[in-house]
KOLVEX-304801 format. One line per field, with one value per residue (C-alpha): residue in one letter; x, y, z; residue number from 0. Coordinates in steps of 0.02 Angstrom, whole numbers. Example, Ala and Ser with C-alpha at 12.3 -4.5 7.8 and 13.67 -1.06 7.14 Angstrom:
2
r	[A  S] .
px	[615  684] .
py	[-225  -53] .
pz	[390  357] .
k	[0  1] .
This chain:
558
r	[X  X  X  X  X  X  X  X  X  X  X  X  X  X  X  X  X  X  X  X  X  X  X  X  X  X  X  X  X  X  X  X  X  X  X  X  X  X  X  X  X  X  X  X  X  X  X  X  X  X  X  X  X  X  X  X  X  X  X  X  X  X  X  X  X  X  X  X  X  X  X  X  X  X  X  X  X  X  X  X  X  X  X  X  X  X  X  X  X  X  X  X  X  X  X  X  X  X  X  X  X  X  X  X  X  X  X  X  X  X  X  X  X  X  X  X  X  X  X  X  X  X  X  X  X  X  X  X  X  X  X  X  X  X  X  X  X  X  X  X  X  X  X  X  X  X  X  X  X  X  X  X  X  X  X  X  X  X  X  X  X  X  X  X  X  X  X  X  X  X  X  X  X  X  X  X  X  X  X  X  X  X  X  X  X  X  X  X  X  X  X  X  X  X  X  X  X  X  X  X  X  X  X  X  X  X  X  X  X  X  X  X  X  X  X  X  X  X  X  X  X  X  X  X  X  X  X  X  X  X  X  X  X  X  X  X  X  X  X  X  X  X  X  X  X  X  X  X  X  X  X  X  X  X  X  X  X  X  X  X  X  X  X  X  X  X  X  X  X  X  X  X  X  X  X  X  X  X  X  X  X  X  X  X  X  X  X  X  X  X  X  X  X  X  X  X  X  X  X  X  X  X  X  X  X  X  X  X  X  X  X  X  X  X  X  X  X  X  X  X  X  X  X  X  X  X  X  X  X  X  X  X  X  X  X  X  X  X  X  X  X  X  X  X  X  X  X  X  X  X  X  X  X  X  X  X  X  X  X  X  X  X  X  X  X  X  X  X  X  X  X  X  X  X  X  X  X  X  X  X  X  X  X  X  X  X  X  X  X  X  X  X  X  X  X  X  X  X  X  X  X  X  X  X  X  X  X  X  X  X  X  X  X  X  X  X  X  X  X  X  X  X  X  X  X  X  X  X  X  X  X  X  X  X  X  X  X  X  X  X  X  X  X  X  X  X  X  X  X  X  X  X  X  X  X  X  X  X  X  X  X  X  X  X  X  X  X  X  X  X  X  X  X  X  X  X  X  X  X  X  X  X  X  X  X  X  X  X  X  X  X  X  X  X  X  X  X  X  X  X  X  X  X  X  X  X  X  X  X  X  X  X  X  X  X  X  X  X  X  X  X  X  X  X  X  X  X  X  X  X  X  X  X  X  X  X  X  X  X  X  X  X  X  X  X  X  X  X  X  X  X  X  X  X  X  X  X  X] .
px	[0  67  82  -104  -188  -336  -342  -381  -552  -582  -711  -761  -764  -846  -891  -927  -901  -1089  -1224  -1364  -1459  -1427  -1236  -1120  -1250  -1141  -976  -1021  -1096  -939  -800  -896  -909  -729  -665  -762  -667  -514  -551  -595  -426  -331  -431  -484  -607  -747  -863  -967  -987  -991  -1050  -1046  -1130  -1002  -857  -719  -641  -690  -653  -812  -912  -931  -1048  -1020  -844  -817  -942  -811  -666  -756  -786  -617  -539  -653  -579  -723  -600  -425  -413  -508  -518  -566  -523  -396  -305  -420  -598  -549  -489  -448  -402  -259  -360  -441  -271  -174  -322  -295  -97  -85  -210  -87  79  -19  -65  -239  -251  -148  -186  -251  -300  -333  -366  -174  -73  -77  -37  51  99  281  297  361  260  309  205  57  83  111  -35  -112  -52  -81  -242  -271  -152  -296  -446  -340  -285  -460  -523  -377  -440  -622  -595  -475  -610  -745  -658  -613  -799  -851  -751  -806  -975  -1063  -1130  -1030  -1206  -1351  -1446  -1595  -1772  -1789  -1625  -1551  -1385  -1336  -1171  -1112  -1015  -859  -925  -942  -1072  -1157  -1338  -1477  -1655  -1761  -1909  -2032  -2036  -1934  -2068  -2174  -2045  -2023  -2217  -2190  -2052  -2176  -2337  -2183  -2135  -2338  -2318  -2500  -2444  -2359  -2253  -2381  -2523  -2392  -2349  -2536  -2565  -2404  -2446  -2629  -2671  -2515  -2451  -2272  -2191  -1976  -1842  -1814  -1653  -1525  -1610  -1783  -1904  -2034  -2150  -2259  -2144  -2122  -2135  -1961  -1923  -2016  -1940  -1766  -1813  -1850  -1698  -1551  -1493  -1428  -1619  -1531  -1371  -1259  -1168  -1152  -1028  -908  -955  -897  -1010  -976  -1037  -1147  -1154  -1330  -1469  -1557  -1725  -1758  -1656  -1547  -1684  -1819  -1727  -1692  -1875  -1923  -1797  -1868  -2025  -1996  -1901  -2047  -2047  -2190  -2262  -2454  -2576  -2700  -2872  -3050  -3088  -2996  -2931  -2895  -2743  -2660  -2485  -2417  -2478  -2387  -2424  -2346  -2260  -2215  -2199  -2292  -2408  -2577  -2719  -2910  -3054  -3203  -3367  -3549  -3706  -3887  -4019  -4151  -4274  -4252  -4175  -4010  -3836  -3728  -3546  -3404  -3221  -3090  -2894  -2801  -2601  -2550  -2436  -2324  -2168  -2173  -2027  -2111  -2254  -2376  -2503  -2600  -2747  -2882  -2963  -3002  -3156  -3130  -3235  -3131  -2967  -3043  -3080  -2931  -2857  -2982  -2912  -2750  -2776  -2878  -2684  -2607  -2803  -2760  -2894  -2870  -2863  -2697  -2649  -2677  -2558  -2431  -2418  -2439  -2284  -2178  -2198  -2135  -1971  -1976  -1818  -1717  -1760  -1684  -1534  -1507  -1511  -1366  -1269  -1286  -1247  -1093  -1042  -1088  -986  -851  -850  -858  -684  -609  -658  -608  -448  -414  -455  -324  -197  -218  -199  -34  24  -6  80  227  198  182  33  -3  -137  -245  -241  -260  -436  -496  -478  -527  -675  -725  -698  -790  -947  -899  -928  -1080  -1175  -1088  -1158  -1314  -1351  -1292  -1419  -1567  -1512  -1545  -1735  -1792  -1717  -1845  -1977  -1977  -2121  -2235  -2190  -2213  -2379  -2401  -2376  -2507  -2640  -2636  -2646  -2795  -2903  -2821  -2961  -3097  -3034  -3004  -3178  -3254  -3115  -3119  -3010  -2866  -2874  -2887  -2724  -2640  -2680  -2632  -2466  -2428  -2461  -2350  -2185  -2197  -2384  -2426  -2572  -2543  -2691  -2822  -2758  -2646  -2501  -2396  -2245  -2290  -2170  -2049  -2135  -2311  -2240  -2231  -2410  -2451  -2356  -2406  -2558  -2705  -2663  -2649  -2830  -2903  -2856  -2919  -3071  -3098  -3084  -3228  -3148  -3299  -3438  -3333  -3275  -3087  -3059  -2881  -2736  -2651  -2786  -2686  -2798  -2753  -2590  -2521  -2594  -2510  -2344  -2316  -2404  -2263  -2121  -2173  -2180  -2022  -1924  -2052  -2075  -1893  -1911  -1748  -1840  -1969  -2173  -2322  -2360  -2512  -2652  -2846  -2931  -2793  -2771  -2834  -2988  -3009] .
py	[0  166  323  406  306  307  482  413  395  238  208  5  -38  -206  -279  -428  -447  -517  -406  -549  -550  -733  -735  -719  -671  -687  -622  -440  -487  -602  -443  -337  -451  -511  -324  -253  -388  -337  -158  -191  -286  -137  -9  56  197  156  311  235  65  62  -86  -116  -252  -211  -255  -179  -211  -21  138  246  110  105  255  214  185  357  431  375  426  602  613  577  689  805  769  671  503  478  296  150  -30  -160  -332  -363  -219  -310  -237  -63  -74  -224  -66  46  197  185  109  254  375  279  270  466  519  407  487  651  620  644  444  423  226  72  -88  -256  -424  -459  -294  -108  33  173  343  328  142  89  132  -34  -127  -65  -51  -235  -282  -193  -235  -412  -384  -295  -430  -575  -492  -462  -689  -707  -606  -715  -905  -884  -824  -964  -1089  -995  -1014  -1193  -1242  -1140  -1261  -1411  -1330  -1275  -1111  -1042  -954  -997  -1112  -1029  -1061  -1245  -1317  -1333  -1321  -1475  -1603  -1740  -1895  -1789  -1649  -1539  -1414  -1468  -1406  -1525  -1522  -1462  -1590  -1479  -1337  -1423  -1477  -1328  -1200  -1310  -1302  -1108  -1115  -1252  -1086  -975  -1079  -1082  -897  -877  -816  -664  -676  -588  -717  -860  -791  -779  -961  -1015  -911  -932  -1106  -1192  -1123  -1089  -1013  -956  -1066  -1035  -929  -867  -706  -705  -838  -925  -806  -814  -784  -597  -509  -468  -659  -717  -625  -684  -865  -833  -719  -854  -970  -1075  -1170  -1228  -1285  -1139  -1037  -869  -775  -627  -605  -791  -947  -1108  -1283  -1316  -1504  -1464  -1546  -1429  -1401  -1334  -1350  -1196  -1188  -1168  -1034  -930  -943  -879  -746  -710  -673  -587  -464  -399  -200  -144  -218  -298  -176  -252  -277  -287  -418  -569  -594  -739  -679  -537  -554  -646  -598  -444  -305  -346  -172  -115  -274  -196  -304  -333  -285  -321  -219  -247  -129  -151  -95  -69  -138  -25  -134  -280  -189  -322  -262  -368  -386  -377  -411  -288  -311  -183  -135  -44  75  79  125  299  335  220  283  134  138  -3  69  -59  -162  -351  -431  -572  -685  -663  -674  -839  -903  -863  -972  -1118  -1103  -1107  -1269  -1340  -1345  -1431  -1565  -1751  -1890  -2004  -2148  -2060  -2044  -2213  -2265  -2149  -2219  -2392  -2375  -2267  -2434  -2542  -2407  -2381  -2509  -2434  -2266  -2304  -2369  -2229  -2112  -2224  -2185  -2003  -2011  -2100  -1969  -1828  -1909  -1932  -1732  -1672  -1804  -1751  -1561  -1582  -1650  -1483  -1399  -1486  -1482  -1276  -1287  -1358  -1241  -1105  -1184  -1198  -998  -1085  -953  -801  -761  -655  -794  -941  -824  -819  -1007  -1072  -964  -1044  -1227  -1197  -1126  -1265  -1387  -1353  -1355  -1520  -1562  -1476  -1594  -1748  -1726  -1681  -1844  -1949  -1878  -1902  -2085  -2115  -1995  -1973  -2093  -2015  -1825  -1887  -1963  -1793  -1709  -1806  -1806  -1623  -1639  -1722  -1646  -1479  -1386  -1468  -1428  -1265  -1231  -1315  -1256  -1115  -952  -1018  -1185  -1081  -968  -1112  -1217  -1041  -1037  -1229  -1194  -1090  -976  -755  -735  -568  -469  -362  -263  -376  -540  -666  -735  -869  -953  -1144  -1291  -1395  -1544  -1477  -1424  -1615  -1607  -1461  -1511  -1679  -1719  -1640  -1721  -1914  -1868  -1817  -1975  -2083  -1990  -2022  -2200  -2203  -2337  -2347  -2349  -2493  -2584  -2528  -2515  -2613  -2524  -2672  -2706  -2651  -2506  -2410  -2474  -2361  -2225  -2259  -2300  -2135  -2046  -2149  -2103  -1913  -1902  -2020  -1886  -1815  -1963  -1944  -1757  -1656  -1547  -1581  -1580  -1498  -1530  -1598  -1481  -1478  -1568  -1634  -1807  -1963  -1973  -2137] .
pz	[0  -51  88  108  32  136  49  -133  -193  -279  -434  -416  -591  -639  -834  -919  -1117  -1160  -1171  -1164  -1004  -1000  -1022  -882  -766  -614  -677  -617  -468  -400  -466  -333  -208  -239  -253  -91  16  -65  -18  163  184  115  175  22  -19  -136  -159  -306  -400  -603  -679  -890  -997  -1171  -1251  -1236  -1393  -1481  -1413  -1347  -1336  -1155  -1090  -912  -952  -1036  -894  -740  -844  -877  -669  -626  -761  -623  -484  -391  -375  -432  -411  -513  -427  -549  -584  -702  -811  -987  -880  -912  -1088  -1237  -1367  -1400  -1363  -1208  -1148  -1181  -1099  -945  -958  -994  -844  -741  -784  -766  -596  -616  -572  -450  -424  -510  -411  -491  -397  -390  -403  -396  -547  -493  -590  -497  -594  -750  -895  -955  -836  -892  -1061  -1059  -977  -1099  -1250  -1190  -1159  -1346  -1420  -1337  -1449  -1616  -1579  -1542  -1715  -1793  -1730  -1729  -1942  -1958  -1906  -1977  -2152  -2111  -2073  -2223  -2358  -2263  -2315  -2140  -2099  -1951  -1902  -1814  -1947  -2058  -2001  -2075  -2003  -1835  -1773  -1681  -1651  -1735  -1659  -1674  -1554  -1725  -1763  -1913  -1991  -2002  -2048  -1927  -1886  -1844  -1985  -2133  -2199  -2192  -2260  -2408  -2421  -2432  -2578  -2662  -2630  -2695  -2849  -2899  -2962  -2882  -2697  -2655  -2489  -2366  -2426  -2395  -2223  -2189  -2213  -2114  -1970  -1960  -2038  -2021  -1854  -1889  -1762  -1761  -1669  -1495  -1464  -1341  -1360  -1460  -1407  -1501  -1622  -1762  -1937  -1961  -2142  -2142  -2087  -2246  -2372  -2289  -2323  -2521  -2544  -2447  -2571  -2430  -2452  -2631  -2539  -2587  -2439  -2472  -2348  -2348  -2552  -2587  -2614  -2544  -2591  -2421  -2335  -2270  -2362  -2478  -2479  -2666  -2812  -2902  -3042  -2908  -2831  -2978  -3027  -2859  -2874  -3061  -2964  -2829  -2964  -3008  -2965  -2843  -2698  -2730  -2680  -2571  -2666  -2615  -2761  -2800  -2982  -3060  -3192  -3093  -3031  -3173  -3336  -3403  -3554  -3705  -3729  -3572  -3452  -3318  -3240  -3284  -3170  -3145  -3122  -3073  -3141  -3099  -3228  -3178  -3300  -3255  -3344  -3211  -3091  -3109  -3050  -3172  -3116  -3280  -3245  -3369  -3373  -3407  -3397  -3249  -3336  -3164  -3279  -3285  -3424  -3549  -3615  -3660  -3777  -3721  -3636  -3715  -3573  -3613  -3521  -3410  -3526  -3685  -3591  -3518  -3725  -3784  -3632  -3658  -3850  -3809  -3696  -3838  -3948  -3794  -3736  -3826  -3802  -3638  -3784  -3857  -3642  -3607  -3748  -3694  -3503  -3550  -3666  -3510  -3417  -3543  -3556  -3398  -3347  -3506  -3439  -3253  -3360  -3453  -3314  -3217  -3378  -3362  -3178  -3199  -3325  -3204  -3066  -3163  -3216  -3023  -2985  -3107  -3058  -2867  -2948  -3045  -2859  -2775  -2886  -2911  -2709  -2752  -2869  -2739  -2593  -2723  -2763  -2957  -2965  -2924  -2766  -2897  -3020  -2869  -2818  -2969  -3047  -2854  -2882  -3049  -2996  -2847  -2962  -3064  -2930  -2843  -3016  -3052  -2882  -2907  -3063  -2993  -2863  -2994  -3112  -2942  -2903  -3096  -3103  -2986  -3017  -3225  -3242  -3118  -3179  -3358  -3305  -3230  -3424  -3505  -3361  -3395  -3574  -3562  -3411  -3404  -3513  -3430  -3274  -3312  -3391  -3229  -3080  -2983  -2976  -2902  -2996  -3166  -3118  -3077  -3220  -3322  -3251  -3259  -3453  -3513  -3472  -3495  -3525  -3594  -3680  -3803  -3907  -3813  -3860  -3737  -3786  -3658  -3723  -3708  -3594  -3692  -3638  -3718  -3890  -3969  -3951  -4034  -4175  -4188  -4113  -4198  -4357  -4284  -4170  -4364  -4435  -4283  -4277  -4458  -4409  -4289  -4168  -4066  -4180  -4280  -4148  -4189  -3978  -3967  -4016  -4075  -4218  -4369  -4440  -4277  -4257  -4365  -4274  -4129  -4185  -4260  -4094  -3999  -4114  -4113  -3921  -3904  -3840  -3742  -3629  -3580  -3504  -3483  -3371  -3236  -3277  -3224  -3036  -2983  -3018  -2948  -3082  -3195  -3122  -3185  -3123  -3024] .
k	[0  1  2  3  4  5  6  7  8  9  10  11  12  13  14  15  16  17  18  19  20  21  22  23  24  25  26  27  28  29  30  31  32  33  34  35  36  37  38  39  40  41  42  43  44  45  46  47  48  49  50  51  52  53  54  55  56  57  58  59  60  61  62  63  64  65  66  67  68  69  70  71  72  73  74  75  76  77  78  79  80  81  82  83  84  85  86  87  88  89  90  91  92  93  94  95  96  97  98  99  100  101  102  103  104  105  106  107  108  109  110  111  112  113  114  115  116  117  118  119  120  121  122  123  124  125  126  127  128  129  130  131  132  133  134  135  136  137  138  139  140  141  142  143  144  145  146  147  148  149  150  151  152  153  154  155  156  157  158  159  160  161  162  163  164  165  166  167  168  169  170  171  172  173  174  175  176  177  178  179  180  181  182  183  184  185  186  187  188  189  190  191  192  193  194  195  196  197  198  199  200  201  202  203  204  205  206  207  208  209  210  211  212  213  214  215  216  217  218  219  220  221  222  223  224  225  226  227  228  229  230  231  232  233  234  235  236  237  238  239  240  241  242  243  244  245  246  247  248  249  250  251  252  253  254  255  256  257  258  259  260  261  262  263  264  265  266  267  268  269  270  271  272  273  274  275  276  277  278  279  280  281  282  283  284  285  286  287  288  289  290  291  292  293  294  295  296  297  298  299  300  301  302  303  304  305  306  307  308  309  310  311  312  313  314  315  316  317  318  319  320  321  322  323  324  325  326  327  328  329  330  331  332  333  334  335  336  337  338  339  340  341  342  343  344  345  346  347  348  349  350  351  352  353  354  355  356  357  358  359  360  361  362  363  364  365  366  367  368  369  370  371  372  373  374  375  376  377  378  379  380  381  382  383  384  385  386  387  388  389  390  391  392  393  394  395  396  397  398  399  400  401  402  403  404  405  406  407  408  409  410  411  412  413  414  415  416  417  418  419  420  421  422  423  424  425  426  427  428  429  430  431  432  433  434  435  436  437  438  439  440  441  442  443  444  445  446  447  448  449  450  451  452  453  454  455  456  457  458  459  460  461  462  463  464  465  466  467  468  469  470  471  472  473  474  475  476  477  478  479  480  481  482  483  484  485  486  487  488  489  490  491  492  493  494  495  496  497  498  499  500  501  502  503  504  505  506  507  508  509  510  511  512  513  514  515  516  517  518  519  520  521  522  523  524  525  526  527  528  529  530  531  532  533  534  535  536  537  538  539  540  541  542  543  544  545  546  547  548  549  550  551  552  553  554  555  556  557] .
């Protein structure tokens, strides 16, 4: 103890690092209780207690902090009791406040658990306890990126996992991401709502909330609540649901288990690109929010006007589409307004190209399960040959890691080619993963294609609202209207039937099967029918690209 000491006026100043309520809730209480018994035994006087939830790490920061240093540059202590030297200060700044008030005098002492600061000591001393304490946090910013790059190329987000997924442990004690039992399944229901074209975000979040009862994850510091907008929009915008890892501007190939595919992302993104938020509407329309004008792209909307027939007395209630004309530096001259009924005949006639006869179906699936061992066959082949493409990829990978341990190539020119093989990669990945599903599921999506092709119009002409937008949008890719008529771009897997089709249904029509008995497509007046129905669809049956999903309506009916 230095001379008069009893005569310096101690600040008792106590922090812990966390600022959760639930973190270290007993580290400030025990550095009082530990630093008032240090006081008593060397008569020490404490005139007032600071205590600090925050890091240290940045200067100003700390408000009580910068508050006691503010008092004592005043005069009302000129001592500071704390714990360890790293309490008051883990940066260069604060350190050298406190070290110049010391050699100034205007702190006369510093008190930790174990040792005392004084301005007649070495400036050493406290410099190094300092700098040790600033050189802990710049290790600590040093390991935790180390390991948060290493966990990143073994594919694992080094953050708390996206609603979906939970964080949990393997049998080697490391954090991994799996899916989450309770709400995998329903935020993949969302992305399927998403995918439909039909649902804007709020709707979506509606029905998860309210019907489905999806709540959040329960966390250190939120606890368990209904999704929030914000929330839902950060779902559709992460491509970590597709398996890709997107941190510090750099993708990484994730381990999780994805829960779309990268084509069902980049649709999803596609739509939520559309400028504008949806407006919300006292009527419901069937073809808004996905059909755009043909000269401008803005979106189409619907209308709703009511006329009195004052003979009757009848309010009759019409239904007008019209562009929106949202972009303001395009001038659009497509003010004509097309009535609900036409738009729905020109969509009934544009089924009509794409409706075959369940006769022409019916031949169709019974020759899928004849192919349908030749099909599994060929897809083996393809996955082999994909397989073989992401070795002999990985092998590039490594070997460019080699060339840059041996400083062969340069770190711009190591960046960019890792960068490329990594892309590289996760498609190869990407498609391996999309040649398993359809080896499996190619009969029933192709079953799918020709269900709709043969119930899709009736079930259009018969369904309701949302079953005629959805049978709409399962049609066709870009629909537009231009000068009152509707144009969509038809599905790959729908264009062999246009082309072929009506002339084959002609000539069996022609033949009257039914009225002359002509019922088995073996018997040799419709065989040739058949055979050259087969041959045109051929390539049809083996679909590059997945099929229509399951639509109200458009399956077989049993």
């Amino acid at each position: 103890m230095i001379q008069n000491e009893t005569k310096i006026k101690y600040f008792l100043y106590a922090r812990k690092s966390s600022e959760g309520e639930d973190r270290q809730i007993q580290s400030i209480d025990d550095q009082i209780n530990r630093l008032k018994e240090l006081a008593d035994r060397l008569d020490l006087n404490i005139v007032k207690i600071y205590t600090e939830s925050k890091s240290a790490k940045q200067p100003n920061n700390r408000p009580i902090f910068m508050e006691m240093m503010e008092k004592i540059k005043a005069g009302e202590a000129n001592g500071i009791l704390c714990w360890q030297i790293n309490r008051l200060s883990r940066n260069p700044v604060d350190s050298g406040e406190i070290s110049w008030l010391s050699q100034q005098g205007v702190l006369k002492s510093i008190q930790t658990i174990d040792r005392q600061f004084l301005p007649t000591d070495n400036v050493l001393l406290f410099s190094v306890e300092s700098g040790m304490a600033n050189q802990y946090i710049l290790d600590l910013k040093m390991n935790t990126a180390r390991g948060r790059q290493s966990k990143l190329k073994k594919g694992w987000l080094p953050n708390y996992a996206p609603l979906g997924y939970i964080n949990v442990k393997n049998e080697m004690g490391e954090k991994i991401i799996e899916k989450d039992p309770v709400r995998f399944d329903l935020i993949r229901k969302m992305w399927e709502l998403m995918l439909t074209g039909n649902y804007t975000p709020p709707a979506i979040l509606e029905i998860a909330n309210n019907e489905w009862g999806l709540t959040t994850k329960k966390q250190r510091r939120r606890g368990i609540k209904p999704l929030s907008r914000s929330g839902i929009y950060k779902i559709f915008t992460s491509p970590f649901y597709a398996g890709v890892l997107c941190y510090d501007g750099n993708e990484y190939h994730g381990s999780h288990a994805p829960m779309i595919t990268l084509e069902e992302f980049d649709r999803v993104q596609i739509i939520l690109g559309r400028k504008g938020k949806p407006r919300p509407q006292k009527h419901h329309f069937a073809y808004t929010g996905f059909i755009r004008c043909g000269e401008c792209g803005c979106l189409i909307t619907g209308i709703e006007k009511h006329k009195h027939i004052k003979s009757t007395g009848e309010v009759r209630k019409y239904i007008y589409y019209h562009c929106t004309r949202k972009k303001k530096h395009i001038n659009c001259s497509q003010k004509k307004e097309v009535k609900e009924e036409i738009l729905e005949k020109q969509i009934e006639e544009i089924l009509t190209k794409y409706t075959i006869l369940p006769e022409f179906k019916d031949w169709a699936l019974e020759y899928l399960n004849e192919h349908n061992d030749q099909e599994i066959k060929d897809r083996q082949t393809i996955y082999e040959t994909q397989h073989s493409a992401l070795t002999r990829t990985q092998r590039e990978l490594d070997e460019l890691t080699k060339m840059r341990y041996r400083e062969l190539i340069s770190d711009e020119t190591f960046i960019q080619e890792k960068n490329d093989l990594q892309k590289r990669i996760a498609r190869l990945k990407e498609e391996l993963r999309t040649t398993e599903n359809r080896a499996e599921e190619w009969l029933e999506l192709t079953e799918k294609t020709f269900n709709f092709a043969t119930y899709a119009r009736n079930a259009f002409i018969t369904g309701d609202l949302q079953t005629k937008k959805e049978i709409v949008t399962a049609l066709g890719l870009n629909p537009t209207i231009k000068d009152g008529k509707l144009a969509i771009y038809p599905h790959k897997w729908l264009i062999p039937i246009a082309e072929g089709y009506p002339a084959l249904e002609k000539e069996y029509q022609r033949l009257e099967p039914m009225k002359n008995g002509l019922l088995n497509a073996k018997t040799p007046v419709l065989a040739s029918v058949r055979t050259r129905w087969l041959r045109g669809q051929d390539l049809n049956l083996r679909p590059r690209g997945y099929g229509p999903r399951e639509l109200p309506g458009c399956s077989t009916p049993r």
